[in-house]
The first five atom37 places (N, CA, C, CB, O) and aatype in JSON, in Angstrom:
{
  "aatype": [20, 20, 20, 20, 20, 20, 20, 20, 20, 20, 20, 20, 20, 20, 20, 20, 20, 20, 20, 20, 20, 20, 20, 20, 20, 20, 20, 20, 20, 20, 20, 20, 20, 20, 20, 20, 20, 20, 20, 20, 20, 20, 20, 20, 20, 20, 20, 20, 20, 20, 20, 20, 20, 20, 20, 20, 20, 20, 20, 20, 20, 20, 20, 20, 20, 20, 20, 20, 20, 20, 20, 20, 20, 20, 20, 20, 20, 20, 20, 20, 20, 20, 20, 20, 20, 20, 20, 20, 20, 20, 20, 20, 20, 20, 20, 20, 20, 20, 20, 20, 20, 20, 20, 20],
  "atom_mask": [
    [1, 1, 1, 1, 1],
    [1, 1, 1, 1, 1],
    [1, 1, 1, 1, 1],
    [1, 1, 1, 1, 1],
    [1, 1, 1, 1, 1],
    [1, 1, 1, 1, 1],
    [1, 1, 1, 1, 1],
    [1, 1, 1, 1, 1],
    [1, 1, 1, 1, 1],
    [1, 1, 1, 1, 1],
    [1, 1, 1, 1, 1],
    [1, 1, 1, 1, 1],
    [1, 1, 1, 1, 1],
    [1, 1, 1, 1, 1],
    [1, 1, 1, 1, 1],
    [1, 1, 1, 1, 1],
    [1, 1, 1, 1, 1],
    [1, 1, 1, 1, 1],
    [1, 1, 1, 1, 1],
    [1, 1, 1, 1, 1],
    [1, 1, 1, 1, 1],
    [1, 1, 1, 1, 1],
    [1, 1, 1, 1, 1],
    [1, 1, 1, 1, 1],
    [1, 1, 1, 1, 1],
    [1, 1, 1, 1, 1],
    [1, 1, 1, 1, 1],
    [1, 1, 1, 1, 1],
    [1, 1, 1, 1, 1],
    [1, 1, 1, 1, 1],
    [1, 1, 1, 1, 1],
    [1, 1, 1, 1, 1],
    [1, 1, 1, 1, 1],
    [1, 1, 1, 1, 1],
    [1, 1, 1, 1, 1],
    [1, 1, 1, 1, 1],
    [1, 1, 1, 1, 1],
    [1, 1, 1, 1, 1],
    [1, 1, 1, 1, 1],
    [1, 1, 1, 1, 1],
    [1, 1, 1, 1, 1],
    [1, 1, 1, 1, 1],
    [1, 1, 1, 1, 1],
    [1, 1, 1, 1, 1],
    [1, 1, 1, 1, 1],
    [1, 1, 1, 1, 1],
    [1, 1, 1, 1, 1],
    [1, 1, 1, 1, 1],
    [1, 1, 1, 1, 1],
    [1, 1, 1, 1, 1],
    [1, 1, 1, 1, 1],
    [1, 1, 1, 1, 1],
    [1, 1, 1, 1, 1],
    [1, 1, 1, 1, 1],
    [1, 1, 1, 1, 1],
    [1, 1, 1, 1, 1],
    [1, 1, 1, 1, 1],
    [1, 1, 1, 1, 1],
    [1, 1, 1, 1, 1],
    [1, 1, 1, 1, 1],
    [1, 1, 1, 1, 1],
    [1, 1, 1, 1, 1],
    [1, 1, 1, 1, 1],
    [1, 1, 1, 1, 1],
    [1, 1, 1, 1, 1],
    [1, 1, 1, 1, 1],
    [1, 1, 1, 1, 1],
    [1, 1, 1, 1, 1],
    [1, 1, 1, 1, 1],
    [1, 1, 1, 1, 1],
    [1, 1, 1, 1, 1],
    [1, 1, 1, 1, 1],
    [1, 1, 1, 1, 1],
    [1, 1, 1, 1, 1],
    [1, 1, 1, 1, 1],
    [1, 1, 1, 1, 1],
    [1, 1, 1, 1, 1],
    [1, 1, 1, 1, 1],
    [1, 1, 1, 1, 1],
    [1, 1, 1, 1, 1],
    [1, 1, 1, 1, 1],
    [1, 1, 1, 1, 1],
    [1, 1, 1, 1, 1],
    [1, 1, 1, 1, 1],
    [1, 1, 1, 1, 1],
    [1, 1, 1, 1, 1],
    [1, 1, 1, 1, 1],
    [1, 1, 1, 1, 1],
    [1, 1, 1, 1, 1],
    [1, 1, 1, 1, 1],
    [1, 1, 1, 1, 1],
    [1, 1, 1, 1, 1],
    [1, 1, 1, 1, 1],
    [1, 1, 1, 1, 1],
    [1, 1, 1, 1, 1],
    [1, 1, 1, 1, 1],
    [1, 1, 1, 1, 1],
    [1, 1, 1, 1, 1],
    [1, 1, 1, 1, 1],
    [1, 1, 1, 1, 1],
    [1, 1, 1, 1, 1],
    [1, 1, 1, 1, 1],
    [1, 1, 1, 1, 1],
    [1, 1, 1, 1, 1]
  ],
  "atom_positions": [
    [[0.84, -1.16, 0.0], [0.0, 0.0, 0.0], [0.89, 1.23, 0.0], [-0.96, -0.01, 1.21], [1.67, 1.32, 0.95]],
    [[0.9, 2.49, -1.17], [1.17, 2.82, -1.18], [0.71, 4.24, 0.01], [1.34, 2.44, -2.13], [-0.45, 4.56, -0.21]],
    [[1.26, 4.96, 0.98], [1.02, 6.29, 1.29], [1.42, 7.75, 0.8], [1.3, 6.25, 2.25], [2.51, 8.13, 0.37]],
    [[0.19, 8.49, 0.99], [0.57, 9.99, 0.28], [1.45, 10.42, 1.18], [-0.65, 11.17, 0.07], [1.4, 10.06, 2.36]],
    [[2.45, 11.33, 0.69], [3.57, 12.16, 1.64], [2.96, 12.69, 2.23], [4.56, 13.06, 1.22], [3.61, 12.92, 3.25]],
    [[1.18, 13.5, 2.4], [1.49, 13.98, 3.78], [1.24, 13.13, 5.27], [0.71, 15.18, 3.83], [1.49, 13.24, 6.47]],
    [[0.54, 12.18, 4.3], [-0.07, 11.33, 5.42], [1.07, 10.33, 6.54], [-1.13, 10.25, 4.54], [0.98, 9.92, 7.7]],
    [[2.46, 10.2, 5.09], [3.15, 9.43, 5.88], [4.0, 10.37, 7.23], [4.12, 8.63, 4.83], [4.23, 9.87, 8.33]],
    [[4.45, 12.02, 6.77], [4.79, 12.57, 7.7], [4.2, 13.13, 9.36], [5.07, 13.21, 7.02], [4.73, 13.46, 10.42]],
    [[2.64, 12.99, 8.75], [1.68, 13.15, 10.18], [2.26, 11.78, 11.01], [-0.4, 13.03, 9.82], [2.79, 11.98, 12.11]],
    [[2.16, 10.22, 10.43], [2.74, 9.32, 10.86], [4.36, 9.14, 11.62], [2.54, 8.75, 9.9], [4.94, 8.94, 12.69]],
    [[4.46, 9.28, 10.79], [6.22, 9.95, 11.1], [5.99, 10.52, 12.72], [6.79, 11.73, 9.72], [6.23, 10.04, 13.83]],
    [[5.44, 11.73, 12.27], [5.54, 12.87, 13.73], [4.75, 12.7, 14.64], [5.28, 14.32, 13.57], [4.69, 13.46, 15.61]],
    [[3.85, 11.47, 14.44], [3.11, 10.83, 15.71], [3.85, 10.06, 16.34], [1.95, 10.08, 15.5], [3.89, 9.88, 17.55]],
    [[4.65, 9.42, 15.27], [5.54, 8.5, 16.3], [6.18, 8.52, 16.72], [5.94, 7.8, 16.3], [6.51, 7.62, 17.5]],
    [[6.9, 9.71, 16.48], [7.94, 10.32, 17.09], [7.45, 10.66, 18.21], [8.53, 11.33, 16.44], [7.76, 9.78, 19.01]],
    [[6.9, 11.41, 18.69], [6.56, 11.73, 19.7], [6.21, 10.93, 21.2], [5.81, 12.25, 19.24], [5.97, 11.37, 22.33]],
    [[6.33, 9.42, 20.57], [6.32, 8.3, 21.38], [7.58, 7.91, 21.77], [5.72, 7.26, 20.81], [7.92, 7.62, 22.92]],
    [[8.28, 7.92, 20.76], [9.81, 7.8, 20.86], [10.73, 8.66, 22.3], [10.34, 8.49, 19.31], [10.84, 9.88, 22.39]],
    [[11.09, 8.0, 22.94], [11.64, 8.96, 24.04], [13.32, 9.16, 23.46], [11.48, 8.14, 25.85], [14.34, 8.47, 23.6]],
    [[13.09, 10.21, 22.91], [14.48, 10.69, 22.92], [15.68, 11.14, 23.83], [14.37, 11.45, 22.42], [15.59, 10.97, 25.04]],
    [[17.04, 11.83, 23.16], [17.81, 11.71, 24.22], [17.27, 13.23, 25.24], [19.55, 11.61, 23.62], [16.57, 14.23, 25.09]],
    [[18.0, 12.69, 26.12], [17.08, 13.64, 27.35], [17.06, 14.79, 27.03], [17.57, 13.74, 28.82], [18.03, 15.34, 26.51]],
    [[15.73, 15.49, 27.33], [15.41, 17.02, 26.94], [14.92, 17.64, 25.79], [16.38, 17.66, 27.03], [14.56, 18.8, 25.55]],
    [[15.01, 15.9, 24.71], [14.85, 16.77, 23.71], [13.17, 16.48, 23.26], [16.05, 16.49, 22.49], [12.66, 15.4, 22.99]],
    [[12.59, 17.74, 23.3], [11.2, 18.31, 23.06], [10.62, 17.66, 22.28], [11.07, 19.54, 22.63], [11.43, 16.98, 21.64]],
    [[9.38, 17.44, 21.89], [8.39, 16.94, 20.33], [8.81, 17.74, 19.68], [6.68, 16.96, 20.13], [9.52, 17.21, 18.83]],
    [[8.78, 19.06, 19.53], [8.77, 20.15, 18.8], [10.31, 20.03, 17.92], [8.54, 21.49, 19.83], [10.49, 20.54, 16.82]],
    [[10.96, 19.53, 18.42], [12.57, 19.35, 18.07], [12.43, 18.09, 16.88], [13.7, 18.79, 19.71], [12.78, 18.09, 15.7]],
    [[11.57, 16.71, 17.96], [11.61, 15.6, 16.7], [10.73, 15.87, 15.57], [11.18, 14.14, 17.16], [11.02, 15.52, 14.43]],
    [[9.1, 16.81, 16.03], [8.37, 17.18, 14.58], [9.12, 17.89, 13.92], [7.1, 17.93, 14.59], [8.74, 17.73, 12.76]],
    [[10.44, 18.97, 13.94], [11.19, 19.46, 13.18], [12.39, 18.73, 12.56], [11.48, 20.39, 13.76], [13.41, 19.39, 12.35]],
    [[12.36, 17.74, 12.31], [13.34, 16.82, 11.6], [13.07, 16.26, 10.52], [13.71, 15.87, 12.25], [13.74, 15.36, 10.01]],
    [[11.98, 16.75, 10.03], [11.01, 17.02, 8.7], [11.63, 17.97, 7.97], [9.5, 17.54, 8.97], [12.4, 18.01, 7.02]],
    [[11.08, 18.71, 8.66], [11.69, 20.58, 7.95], [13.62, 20.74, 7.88], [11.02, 22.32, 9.63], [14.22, 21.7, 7.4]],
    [[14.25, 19.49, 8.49], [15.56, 19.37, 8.17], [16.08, 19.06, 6.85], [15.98, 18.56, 8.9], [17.17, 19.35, 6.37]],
    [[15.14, 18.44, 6.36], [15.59, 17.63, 4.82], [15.94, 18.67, 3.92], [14.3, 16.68, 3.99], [16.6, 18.32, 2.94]],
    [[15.59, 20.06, 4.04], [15.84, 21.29, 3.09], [16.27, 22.0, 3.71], [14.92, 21.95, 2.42], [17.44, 22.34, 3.49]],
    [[15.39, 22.68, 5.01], [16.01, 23.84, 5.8], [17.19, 23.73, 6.65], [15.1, 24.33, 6.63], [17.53, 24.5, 7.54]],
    [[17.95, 22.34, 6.13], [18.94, 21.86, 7.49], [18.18, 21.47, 9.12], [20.05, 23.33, 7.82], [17.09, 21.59, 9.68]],
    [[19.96, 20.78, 9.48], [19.53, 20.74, 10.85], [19.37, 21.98, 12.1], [20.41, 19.85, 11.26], [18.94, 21.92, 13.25]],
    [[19.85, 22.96, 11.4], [20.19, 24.38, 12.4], [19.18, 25.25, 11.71], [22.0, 25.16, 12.33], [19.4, 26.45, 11.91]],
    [[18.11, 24.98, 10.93], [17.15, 25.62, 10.83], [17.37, 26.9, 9.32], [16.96, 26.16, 12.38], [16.56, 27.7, 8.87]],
    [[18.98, 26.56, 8.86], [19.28, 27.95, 7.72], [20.29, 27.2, 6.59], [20.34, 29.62, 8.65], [21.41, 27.54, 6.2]],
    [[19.43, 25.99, 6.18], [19.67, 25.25, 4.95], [19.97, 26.12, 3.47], [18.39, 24.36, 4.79], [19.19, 27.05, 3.27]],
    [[20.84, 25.92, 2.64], [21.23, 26.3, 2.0], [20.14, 26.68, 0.91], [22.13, 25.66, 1.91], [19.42, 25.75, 0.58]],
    [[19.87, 28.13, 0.17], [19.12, 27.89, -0.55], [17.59, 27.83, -0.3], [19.58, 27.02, -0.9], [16.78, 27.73, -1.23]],
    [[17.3, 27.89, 0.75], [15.9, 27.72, 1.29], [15.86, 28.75, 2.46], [15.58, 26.12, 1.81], [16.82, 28.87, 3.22]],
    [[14.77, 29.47, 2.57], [14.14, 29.98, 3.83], [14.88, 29.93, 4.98], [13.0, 29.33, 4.13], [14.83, 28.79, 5.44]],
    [[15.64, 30.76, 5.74], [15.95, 30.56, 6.82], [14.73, 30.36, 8.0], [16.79, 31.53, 6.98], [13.9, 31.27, 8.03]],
    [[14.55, 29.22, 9.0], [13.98, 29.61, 9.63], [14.41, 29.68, 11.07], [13.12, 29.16, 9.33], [13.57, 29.9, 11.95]],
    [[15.63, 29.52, 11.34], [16.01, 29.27, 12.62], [16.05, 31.56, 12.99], [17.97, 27.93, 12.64], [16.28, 32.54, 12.28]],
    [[15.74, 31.36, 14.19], [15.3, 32.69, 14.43], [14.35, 33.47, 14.26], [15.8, 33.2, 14.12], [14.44, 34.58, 14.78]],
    [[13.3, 33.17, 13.6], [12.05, 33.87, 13.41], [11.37, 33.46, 14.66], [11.25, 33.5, 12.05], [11.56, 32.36, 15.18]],
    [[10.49, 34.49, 15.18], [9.04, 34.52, 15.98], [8.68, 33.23, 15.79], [7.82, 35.57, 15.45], [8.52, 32.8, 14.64]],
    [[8.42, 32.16, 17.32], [7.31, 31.62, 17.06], [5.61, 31.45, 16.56], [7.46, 31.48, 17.6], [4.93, 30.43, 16.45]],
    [[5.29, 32.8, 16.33], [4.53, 33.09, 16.37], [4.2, 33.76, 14.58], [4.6, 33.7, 17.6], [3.13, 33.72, 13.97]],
    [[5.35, 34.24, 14.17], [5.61, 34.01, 12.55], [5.37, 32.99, 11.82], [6.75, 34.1, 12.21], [4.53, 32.77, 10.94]],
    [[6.72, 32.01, 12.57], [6.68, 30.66, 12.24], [5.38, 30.01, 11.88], [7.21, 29.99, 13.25], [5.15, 29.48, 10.79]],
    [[4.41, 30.11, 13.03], [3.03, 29.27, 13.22], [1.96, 29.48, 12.25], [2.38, 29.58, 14.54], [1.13, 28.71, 11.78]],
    [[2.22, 30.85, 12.08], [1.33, 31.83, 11.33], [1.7, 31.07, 9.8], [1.83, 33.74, 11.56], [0.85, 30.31, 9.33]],
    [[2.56, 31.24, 9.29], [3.36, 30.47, 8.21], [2.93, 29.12, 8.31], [4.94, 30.53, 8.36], [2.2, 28.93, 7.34]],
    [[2.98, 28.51, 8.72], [2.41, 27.34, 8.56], [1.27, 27.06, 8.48], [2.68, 26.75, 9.19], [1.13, 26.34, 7.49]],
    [[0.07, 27.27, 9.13], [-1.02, 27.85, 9.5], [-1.56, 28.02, 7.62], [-0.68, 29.41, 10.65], [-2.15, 27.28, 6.84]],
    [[-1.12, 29.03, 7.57], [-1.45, 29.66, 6.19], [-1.11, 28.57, 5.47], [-0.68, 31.03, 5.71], [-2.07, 27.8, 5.33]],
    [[-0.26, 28.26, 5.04], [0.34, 26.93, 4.14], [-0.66, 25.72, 4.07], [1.81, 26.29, 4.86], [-1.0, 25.17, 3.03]],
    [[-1.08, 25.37, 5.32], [-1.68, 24.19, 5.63], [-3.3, 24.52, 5.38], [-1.26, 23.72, 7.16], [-4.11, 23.6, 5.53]],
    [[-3.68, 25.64, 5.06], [-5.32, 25.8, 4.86], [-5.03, 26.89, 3.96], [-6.46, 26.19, 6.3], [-5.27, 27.97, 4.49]],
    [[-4.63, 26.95, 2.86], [-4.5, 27.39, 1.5], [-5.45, 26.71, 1.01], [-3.25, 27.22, 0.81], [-5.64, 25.5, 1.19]],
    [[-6.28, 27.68, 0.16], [-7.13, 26.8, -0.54], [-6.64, 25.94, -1.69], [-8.12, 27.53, -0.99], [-7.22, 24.88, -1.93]],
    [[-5.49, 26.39, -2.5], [-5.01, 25.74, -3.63], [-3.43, 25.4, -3.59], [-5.34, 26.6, -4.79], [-2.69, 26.32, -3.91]],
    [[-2.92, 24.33, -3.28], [-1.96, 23.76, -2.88], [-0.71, 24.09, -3.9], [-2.34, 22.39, -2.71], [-0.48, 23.44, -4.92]],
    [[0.03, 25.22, -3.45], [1.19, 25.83, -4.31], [2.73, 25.02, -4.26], [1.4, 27.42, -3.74], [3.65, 25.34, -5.01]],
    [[2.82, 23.92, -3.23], [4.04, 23.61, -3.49], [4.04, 23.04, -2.46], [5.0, 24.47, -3.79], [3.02, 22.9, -1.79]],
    [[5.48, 22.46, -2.03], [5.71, 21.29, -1.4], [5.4, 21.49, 0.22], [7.18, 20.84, -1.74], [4.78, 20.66, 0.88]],
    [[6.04, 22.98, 0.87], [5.36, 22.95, 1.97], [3.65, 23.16, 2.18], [6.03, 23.82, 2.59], [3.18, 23.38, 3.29]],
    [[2.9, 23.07, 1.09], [1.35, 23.28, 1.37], [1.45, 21.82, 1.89], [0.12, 23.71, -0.06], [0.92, 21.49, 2.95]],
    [[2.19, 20.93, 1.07], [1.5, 19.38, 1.11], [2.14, 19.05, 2.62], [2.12, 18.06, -0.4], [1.6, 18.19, 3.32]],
    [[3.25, 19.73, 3.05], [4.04, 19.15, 4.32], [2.93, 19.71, 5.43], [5.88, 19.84, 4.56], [2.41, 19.03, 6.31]],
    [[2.73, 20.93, 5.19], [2.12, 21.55, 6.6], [0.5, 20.47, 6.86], [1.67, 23.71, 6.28], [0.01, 20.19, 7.95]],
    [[-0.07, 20.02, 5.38], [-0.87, 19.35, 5.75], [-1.28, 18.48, 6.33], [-1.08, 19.26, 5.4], [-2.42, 18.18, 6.68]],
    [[0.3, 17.75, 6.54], [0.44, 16.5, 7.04], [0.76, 16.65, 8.66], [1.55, 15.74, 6.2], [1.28, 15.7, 9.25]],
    [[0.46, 17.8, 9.28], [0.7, 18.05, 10.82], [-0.73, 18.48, 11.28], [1.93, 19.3, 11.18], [-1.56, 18.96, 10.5]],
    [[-0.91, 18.3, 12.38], [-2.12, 18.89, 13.46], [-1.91, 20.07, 13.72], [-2.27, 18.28, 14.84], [-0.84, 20.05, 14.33]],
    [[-2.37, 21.49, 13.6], [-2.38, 22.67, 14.19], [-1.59, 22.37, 15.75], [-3.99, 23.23, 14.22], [-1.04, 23.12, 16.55]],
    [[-1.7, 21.68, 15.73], [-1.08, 21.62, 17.61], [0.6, 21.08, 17.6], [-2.24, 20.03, 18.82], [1.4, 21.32, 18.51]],
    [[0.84, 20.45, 16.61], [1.89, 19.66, 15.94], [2.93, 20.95, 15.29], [1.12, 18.51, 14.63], [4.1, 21.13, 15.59]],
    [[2.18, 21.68, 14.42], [2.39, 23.11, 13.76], [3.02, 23.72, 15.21], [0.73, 24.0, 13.04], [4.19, 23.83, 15.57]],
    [[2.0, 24.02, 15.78], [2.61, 24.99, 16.88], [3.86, 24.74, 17.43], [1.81, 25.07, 17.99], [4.66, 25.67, 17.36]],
    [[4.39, 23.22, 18.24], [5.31, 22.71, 18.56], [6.43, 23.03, 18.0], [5.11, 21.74, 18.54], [7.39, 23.59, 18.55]],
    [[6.31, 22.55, 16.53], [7.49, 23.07, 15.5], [8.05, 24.23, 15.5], [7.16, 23.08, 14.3], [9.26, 24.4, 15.64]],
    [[6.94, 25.37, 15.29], [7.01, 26.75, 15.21], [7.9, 27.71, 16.63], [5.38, 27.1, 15.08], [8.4, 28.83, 16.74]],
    [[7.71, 26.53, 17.5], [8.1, 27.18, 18.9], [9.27, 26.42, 18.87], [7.07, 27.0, 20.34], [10.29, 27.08, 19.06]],
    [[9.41, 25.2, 18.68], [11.06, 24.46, 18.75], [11.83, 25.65, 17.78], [11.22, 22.44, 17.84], [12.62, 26.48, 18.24]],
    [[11.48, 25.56, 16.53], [12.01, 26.7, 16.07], [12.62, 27.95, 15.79], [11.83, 26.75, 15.98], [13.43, 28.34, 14.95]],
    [[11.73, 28.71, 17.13], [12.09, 29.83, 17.5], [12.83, 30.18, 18.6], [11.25, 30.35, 17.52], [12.96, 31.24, 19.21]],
    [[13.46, 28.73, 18.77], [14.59, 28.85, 19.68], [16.23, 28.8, 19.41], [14.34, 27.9, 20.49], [17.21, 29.21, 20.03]],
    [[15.97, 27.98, 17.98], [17.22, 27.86, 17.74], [18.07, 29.26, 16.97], [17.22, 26.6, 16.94], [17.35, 29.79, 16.11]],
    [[19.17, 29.8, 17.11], [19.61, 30.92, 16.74], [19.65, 31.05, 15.48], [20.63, 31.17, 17.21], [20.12, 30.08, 14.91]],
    [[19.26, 32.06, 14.71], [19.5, 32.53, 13.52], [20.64, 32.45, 12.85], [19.26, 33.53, 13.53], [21.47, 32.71, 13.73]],
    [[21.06, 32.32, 12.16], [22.59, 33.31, 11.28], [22.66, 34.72, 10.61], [23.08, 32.56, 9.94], [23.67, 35.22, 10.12]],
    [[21.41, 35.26, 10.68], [21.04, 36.53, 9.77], [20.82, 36.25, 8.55], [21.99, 37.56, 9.7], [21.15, 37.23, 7.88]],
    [[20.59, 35.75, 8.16], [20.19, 35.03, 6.42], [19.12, 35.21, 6.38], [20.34, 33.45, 5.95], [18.61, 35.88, 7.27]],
    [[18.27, 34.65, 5.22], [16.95, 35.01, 4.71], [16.79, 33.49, 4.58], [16.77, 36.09, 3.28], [15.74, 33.01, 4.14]]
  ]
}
């Protein structure tokens, strides 16, 4: 059986979240190991969106929007779809912890 990508990453980031990682480290940290595959692991992947340093609250908003677009423009419409608003948030806030580089 084949699964759609977003469905397999909601999967993914459910299970993760079961997963007890090494100590301290947050859901919000393992649902962001998604958003590593482009944006890097430090959040300011080459070529792509910086997001390490933005507002959690940017962040969320951004996603948010992405994920209830009415007409699906590209690859993060299909990623954000594949998270729970509550899942979104996590990310958005792991996120906005890790330091910037000043990049875009």
């Amino acid at each position: 059986m084949i699964i759609p990508i977003p469905l397999r990453a909601a999967l993914i980031g459910a299970s993760l979240l079961t997963i007890s990682g090494p100590s301290g480290a947050e859901p919000g940290r393992l649902l962001a190991s998604q958003c590593a595959q482009c944006h890097g692991t430090n959040g300011a992947g080459p070529g792509f969106d910086e997001l390490a340093g933005k507002s959690a609250s940017e962040l969320y908003h951004e996603l948010i929007e992405m994920k209830y677009r009415a007409n699906i423009e590209g690859i993060m419409d299909r990623q954000a779809r594949g998270y729970t608003d509550g899942q979104l948030r996590k990310i958005a806030d792991y996120l906005s912890t890790v330091p910037g580089t000043g990049g875009d």
